[in-house]
N, C-alpha and C positions, 0 to 999 in steps of 0.2 A: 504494500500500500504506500502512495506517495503522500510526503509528510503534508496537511491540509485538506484529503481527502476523505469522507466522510461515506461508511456504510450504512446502507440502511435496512432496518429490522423491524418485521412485530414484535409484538411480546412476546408472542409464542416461540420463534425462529430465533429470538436473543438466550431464551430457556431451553431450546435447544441446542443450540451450539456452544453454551457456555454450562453446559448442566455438571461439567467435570469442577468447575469451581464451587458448587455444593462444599464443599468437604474440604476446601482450601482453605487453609489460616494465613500463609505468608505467597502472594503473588508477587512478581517481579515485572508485570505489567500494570499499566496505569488505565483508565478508559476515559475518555472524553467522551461526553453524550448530551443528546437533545431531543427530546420530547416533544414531538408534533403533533396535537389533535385540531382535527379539520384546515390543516394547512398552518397552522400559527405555532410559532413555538413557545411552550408553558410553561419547561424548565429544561437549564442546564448544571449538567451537572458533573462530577469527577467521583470516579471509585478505584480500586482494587479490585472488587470481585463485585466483576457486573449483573450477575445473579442475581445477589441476596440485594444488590443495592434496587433492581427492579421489580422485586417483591415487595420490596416496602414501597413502592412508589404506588401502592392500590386508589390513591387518590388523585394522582395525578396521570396516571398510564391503563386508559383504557384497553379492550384488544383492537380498538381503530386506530390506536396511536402507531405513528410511525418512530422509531428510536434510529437515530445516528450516530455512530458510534468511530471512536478513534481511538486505535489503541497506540499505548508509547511505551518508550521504558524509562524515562524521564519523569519522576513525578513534577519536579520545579514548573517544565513545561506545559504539563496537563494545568495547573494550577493557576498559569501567568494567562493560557487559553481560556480555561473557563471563568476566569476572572474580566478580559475582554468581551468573551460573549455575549456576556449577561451586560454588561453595560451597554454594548451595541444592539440586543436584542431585546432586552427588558421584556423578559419572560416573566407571565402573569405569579408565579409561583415563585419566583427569586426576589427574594429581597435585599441578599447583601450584596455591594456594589452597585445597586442604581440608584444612588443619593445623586440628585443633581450637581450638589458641592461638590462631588468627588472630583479628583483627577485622571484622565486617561492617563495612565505612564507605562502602558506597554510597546 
């Protein structure tokens, strides 16, 4: 995958393909992710173990949701990312980083 590109997943096909992270305590991959119900993005967000991270998201990831996903092995990166996103996207569900005062500094 080139660094920027972004796959996209149901919910179902994310629990599929990642169903080995169950039972993982320490990953050495990062995931960058974005939640889109009916074309709008709701939240962004950053895990380890993109699984259990989208199991708890029962409120925010329908089975129409579309999930995008970037995987790194850099967590600083996924971090400096999802910290961007969310200010440029201002996703209905994120709250930190879209204070108008803030700074962009990425």
């Amino acid at each position: 995958m080139l660094p920027g590109e972004f796959i996209n997943y149901s919910k179902e096909e994310v629990f599929k393909k990642y169903k080995q992270l169950r039972y993982t305590k320490n990953n050495n991959s990062y995931f960058l992710y974005l939640i889109y119900t009916t074309g709008t993005c709701v939240y962004v967000g950053e895990t380890s173990n993109i699984f259990w991270r989208i199991v708890k998201h029962k409120n925010k990831c329908s089975n129409e949701s579309v999930i995008c996903l970037q995987e790194h092995s850099d967590k600083k990166t996924v971090l400096k990312l999802e910290k961007h996103l969310i200010r440029v996207l201002k996703p209905k569900f994120n709250s930190r980083y879209c204070q108008a005062t803030q700074l962009e500094l990425f």
